[in-house]
Every structure is written in C-alpha cells, then in structure tokens.
C-alpha positions as CSV (number, residue, x, y, z in Angstrom):
1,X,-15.3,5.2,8.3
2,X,-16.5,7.5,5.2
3,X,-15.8,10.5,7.2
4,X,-12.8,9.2,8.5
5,X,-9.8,11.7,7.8
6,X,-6.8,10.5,5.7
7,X,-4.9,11.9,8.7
8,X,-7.0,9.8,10.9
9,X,-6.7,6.8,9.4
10,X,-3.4,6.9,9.2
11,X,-2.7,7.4,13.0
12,X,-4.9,4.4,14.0
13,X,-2.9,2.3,11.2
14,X,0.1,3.2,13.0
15,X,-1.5,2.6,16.1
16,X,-2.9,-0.4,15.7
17,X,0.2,-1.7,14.0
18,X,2.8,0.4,16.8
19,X,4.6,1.4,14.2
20,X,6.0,5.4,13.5
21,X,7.0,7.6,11.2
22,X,10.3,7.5,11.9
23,X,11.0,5.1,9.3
24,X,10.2,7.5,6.5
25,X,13.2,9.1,6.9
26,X,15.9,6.6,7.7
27,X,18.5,5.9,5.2
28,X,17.6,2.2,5.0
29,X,14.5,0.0,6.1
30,X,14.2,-3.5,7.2
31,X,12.4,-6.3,5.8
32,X,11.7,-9.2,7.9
33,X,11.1,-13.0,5.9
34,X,10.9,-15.1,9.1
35,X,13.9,-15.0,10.7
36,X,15.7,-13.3,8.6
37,X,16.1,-9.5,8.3
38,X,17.3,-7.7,5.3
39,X,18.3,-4.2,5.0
40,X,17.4,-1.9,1.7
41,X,18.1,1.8,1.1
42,X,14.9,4.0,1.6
43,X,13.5,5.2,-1.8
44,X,11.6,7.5,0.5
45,X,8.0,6.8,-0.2
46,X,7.3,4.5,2.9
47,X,4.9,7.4,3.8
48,X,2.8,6.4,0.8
49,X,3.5,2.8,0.7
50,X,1.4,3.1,4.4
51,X,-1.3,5.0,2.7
52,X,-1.7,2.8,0.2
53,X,-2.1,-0.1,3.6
54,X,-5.0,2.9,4.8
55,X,-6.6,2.6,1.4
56,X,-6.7,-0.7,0.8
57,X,-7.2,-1.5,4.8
58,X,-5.2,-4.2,4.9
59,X,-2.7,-4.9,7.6
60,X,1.3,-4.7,7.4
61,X,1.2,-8.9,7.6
62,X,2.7,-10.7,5.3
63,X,-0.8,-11.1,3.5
64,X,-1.0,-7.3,3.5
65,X,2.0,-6.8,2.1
66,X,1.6,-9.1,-0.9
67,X,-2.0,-7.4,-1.5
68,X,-0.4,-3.5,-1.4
69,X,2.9,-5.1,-3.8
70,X,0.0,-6.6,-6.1
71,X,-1.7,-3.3,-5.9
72,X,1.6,-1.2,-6.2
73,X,3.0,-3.2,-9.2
74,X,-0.4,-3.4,-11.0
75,X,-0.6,0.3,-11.0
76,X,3.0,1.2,-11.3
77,X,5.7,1.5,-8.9
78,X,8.1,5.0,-9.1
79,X,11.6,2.5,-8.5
80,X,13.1,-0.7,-9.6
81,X,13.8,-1.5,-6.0
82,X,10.0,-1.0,-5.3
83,X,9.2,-3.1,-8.0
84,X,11.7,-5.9,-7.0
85,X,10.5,-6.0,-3.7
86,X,6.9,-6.3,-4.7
87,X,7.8,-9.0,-7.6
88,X,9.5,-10.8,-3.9
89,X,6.5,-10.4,-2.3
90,X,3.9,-11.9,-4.8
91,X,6.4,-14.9,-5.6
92,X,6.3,-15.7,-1.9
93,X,2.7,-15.3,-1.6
94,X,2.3,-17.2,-4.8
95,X,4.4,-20.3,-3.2
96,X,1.9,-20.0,-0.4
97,X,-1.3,-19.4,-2.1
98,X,-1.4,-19.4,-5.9
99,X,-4.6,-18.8,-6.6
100,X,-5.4,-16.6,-3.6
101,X,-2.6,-13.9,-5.2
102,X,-4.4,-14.4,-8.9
103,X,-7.2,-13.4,-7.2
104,X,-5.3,-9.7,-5.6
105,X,-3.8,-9.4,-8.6
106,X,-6.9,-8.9,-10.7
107,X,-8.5,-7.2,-8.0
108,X,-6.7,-4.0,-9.1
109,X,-7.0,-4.3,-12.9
110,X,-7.2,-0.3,-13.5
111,X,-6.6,0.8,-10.2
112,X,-4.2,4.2,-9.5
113,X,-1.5,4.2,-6.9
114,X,-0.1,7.4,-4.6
115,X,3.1,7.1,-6.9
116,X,1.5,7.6,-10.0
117,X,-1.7,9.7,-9.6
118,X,-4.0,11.3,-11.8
119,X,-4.2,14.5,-9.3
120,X,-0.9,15.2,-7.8
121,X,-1.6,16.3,-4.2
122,X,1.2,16.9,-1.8
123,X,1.6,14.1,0.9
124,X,-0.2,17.2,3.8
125,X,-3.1,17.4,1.0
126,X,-3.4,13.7,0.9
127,X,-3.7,13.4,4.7
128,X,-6.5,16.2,4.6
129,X,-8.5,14.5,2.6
130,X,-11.7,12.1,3.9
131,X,-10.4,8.7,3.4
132,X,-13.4,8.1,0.9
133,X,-11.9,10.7,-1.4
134,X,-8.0,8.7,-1.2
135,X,-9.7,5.5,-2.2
136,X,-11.3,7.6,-5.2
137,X,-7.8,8.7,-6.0
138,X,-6.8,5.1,-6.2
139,X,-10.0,4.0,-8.3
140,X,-10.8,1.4,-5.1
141,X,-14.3,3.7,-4.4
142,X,-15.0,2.1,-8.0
143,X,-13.9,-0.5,-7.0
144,X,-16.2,-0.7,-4.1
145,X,-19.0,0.3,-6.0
146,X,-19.3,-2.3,-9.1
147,X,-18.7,-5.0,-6.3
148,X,-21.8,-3.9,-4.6
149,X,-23.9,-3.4,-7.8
C-alpha cells in the first residue's frame, strides 16, 4: 500500500465502510452509542477526522474510533467539542477494555495530527500525497519504523 494515493485510500475507506462525503458538509453529524443516536454541530473537519481512520487504518467501529480519539487528543484536537467527544470515546472504551486503551494511548506518545501539523498542506494537497508521506506527516512512519527495528 506504499504507493497507495492519499486520494486512493481514502475512496476505498469510504468504500469499504459505504460511507460519503456528504457528511463533511452537513450542519450537524450523528453519533451512534448502541441504540441511541445523538446529534452534534459539524466543526467541519470530518474530512480529516477520516484521514486520520486512512492513516492509522483502522476502521470507523467503535474500536476505531476510540484509537483515532486517542490519537486525536494525544496530538491535539482544534475544538472543545472534538476533544469532548474523544474524552467520550476513550471513557467508553476504557469501561470496556482498560488496559487495551492504555496501550492506544501510549501508542501515539509524539505523534502529529491533520489539525495541528508541522507542514500545513491544504486538504487537495493531502489527498495527493502517497499515503506513506500522510503517515510521515503524522509521525506513524516513525512509528512504523522503531517497531520494526
């Protein structure tokens, strides 16, 4: 996949997942827990909240989700509501499976998110780009790296 577009990526995600960009611009997005269904405004960076799901390659399950919110939180989130909703998301994963969110959460001790980035590309930029040069963005081709060493 080191050749894999950004672009690319992101399409099969969507895919995969059947999910659409339509979302990124709705006024408010939904957020399932079980059967319940809650409504938030749109802080308008869904489209890098899925990037971060490319990056990372993790699915938008609720295991996914609580290992992008650990990944978002740990390396800054651009709104309170983004940060409560990732705070939500590790307490319920941490009710579930203590130690296996300990675990994500020092997984990205250093790591760089899309909201905050070292190089400030513009979301077309960030899709041109080989996926292997998004995940050096984030730090996670680091990451990749002293795991294997």
């Amino acid at each position: 996949m080191s050749g894999t577009s950004v672009a690319d990526a992101l399409a099969a995600f969507l895919e995969t997942h059947r999910m659409d960009r339509g979302g990124y611009r709705r006024r408010v997005f939904l957020v399932r827990l079980g059967p319940i269904t809650l409504p938030f405004p749109n802080p308008r960076f869904l489209a890098l909240h899925d990037l971060h799901h490319v990056a990372l390659d993790v699915p938008p399950t609720f295991w996914g989700e609580v290992e992008v919110s650990a990944f978002e939180l740990r390396s800054g989130c651009p709104s309170a509501l983004i940060a409560l909703l990732c705070v939500g998301a590790l307490a319920f994963g941490a009710l579930v499976a203590p130690r296996r969110v300990l675990s994500i959460w020092a997984r990205y001790k250093g790591a760089r998110n899309l909201y905050r980035p070292r190089v400030r590309l513009s979301y077309e930029e960030l899709l041109a780009l080989p996926l292997s040069e998004l995940r050096g963005l984030t730090m996670l081709e680091q990451e990749e790296e002293a795991i294997r060493c």
